[in-house]
C-alpha positions in Angstrom: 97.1 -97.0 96.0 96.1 -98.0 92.3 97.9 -96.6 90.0 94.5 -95.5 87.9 94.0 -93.4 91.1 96.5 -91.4 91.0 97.1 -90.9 87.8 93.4 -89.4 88.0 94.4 -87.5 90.8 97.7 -86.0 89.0 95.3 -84.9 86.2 92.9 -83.4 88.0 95.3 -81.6 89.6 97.0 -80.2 87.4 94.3 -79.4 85.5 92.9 -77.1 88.6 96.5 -75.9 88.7 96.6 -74.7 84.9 92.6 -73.4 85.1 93.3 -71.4 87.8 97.0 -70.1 86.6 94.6 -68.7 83.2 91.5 -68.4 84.7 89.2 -65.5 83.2 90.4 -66.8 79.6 89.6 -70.1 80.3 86.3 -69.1 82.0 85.1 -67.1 79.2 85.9 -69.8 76.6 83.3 -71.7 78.6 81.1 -69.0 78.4 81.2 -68.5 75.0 79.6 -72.4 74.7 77.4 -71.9 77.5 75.7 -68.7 76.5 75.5 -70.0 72.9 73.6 -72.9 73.8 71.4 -71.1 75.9 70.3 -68.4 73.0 69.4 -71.3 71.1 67.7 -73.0 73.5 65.5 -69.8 74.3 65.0 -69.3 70.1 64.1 -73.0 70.1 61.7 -73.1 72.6 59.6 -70.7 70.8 59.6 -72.5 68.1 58.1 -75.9 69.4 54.7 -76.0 70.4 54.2 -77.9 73.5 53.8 -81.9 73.9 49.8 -81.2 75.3 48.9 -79.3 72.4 50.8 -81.6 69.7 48.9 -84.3 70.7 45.5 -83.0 70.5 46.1 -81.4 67.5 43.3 -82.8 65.2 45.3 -82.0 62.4 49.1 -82.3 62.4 50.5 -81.4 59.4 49.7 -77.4 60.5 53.3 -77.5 62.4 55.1 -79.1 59.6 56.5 -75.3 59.5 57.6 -75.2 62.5 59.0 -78.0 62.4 60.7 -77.4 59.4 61.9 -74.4 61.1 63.1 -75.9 63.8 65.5 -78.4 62.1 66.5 -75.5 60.5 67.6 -74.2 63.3 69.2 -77.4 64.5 71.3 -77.3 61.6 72.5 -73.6 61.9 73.2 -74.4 65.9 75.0 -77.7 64.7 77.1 -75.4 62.1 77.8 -72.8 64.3 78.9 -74.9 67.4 81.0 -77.8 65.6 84.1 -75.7 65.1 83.2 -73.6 68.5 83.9 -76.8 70.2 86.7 -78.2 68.5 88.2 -74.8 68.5 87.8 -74.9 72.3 89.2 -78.0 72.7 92.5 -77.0 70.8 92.4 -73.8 73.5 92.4 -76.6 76.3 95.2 -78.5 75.0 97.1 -75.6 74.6 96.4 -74.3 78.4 97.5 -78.3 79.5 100.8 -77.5 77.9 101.5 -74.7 80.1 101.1 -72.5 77.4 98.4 -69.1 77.2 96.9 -69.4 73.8 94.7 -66.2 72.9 90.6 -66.4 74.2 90.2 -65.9 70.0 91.9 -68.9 69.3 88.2 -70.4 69.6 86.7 -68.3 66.6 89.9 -69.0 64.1 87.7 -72.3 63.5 85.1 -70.6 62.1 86.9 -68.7 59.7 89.7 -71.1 58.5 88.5 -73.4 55.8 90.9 -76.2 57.0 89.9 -76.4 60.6 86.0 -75.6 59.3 86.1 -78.8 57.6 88.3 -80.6 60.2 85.9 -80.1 63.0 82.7 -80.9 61.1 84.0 -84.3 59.2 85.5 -85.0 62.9 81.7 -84.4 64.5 80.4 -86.0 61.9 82.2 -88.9 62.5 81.8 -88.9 66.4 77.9 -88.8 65.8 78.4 -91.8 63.3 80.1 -93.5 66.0 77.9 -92.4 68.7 74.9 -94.0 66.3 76.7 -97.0 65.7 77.4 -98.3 69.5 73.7 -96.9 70.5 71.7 -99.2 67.6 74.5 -102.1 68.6 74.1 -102.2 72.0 70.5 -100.7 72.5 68.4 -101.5 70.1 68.1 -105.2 71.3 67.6 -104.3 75.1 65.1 -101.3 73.8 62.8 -103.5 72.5 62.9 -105.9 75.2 61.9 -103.5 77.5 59.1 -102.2 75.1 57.9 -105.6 75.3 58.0 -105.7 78.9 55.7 -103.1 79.4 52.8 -104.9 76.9 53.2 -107.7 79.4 51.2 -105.6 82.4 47.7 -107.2 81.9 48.7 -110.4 80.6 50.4 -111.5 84.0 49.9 -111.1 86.9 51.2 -107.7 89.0 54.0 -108.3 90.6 55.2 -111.0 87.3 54.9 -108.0 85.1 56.2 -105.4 87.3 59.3 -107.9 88.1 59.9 -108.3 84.6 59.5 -104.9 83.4 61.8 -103.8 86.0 64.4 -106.3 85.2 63.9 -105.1 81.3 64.3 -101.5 82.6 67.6 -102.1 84.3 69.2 -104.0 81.4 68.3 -100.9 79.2 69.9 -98.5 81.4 73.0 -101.2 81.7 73.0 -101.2 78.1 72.8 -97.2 77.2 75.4 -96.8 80.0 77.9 -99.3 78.1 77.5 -97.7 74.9 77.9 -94.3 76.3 81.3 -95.5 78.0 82.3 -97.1 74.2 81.2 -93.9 72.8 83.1 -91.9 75.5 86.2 -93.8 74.3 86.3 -92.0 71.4 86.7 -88.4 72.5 90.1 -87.9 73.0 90.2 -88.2 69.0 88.9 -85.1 68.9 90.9 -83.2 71.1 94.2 -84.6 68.8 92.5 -83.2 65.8 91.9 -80.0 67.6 95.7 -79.7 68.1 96.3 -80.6 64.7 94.0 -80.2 62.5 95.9 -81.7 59.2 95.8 -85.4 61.1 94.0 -87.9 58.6 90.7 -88.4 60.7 89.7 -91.9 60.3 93.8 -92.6 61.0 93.3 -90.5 63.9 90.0 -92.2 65.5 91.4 -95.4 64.8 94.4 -94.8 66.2 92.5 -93.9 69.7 90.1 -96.7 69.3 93.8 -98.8 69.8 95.2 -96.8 72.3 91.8 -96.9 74.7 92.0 -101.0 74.2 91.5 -101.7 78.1 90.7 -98.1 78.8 87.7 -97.1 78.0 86.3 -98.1 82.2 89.2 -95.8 83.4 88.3 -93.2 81.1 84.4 -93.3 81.8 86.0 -93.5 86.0 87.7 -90.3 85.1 84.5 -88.4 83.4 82.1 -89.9 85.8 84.2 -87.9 88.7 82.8 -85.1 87.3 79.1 -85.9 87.9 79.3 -84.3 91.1 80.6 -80.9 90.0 78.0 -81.3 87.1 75.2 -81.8 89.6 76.5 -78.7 91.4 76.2 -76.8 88.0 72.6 -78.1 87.4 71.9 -76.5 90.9 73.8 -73.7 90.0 71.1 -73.0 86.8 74.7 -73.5 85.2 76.5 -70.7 86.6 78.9 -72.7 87.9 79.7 -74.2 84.6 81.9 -71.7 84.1 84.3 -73.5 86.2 83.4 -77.1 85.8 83.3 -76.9 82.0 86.7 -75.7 81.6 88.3 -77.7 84.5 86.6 -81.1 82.7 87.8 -79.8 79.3 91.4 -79.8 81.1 91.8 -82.9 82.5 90.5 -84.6 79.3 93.4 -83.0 77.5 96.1 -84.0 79.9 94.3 -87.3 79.5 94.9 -87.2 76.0 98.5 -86.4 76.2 98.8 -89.3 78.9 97.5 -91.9 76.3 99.4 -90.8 73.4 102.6 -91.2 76.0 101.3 -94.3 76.9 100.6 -95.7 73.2 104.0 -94.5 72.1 105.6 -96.9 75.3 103.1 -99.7 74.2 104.6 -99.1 70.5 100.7 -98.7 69.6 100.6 -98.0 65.4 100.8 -94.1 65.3 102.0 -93.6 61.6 100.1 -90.1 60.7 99.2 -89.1 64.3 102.6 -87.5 65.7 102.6 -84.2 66.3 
């Protein structure tokens, strides 16, 4: 059997082992995210008027305050949910270890100015990485497969369909690739969420080296999930409860797998011990 394979499997594994060995704590972390996201979501949508009645709006510039109220609200989610996250992800890493850190580990991000700043320079950075492989690697197919569509009229049917199609599929090709690139990147922040006074950029770039010839098994690993996140969609989330956590497990031991590996590989990890 590959050896990819297994390793997956011994991480998944032991990630159901730990989830369920500190289950309610590890459930209501996930719960905590989940029931965040979805106050915001209801606050939000009361805030937005619908596409239909944008668009016929004669005169636009009546829902500048709401939109201004919106982003406002973006940026108070954004605020509130940076260190929630990060602060979960150092719970996870914690539960990998075998160890039972408190459910209010999560919240000591929010009210320790050295882990507040940790996890929002570390999201910041994420969503500057995010932005940088998206615009590198979609921009080009984007606007080819804009193109494509101004091309129905101007040839015949089943040219312009053909090519349109063939546009679309390079698009999706393309987002997919950046997403796995992007995906790369994540185990960075579950490092800083252990340890919170690692130099950040050291820290990203230090997984950028250790995920060389990684980043497909790591995107395998997360795409096994689509399954139990499909479940949880069917679910109207309630499921999430476990998925969330159990993903947020394996991505840990993951992590601790790659930093074992890196150290074997004598990858440069000046800064990033622990």
């Amino acid at each position: 059997m590959d050896n990819r394979v297994v390793v997956r499997q011994m991480l998944k594994a032991g990630a159901k082992r730990r989830l369920f060995g500190y289950l309610l704590p590890c459930v209501g972390v996930a719960l905590v995210g989940s029931l965040i996201s979805s106050l915001f979501s209801i606050i939000l949508s009361g805030q937005i008027p619908d596409l239909e009645t944008f668009m016929q709006a004669e005169d636009i510039s009546q829902y500048l305050p709401q939109v201004l109220k919106t982003n406002g609200l973006s940026l108070l989610f954004g605020l509130l949910i940076s260190p929630l996250t990060v602060g979960s992800y150092a719970f996870f890493t914690e539960v990998m270890r075998d160890k039972k850190p408190p459910f209010t580990m999560v919240f000591t991000w929010l009210g320790e100015g050295r882990r507040l700043k940790t996890a929002y320079l570390a999201n910041l950075w994420y969503f500057l990485i995010s932005l940088r492989f998206m615009l590198q690697f979609c921009t080009l197919p984007g606007v080819l497969f804009y193109g494509s569509s101004l091309l129905f009229g101007k040839l015949p049917d089943i040219a312009a369909m053909a090519v349109y199609l063939l546009a679309f599929a390079v698009f999706i090709a393309a987002c997919v690739f950046a997403y796995a690139r992007v995906n790369a990147y994540l185990p960075a922040l579950y490092m800083l969420a252990s340890n919170p006074e690692l130099p950040i950029l050291r820290t990203f770039t230090f997984c950028g080296n250790m995920m060389r010839g990684r980043v497909w098994e790591f995107f395998v690993l997360r795409l096994s999930f689509l399954g139990w996140e499909v479940l949880a969609a069917f679910t109207c989330g309630l499921s999430a409860a476990f998925v969330t956590p159990y993903i947020n497990l394996t991505v840990a031991g993951y992590t601790e797998y790659l930093k074992i590996k890196a150290l074997e590989a004598d990858v440069e990890t000046k800064g990033t011990e622990q």
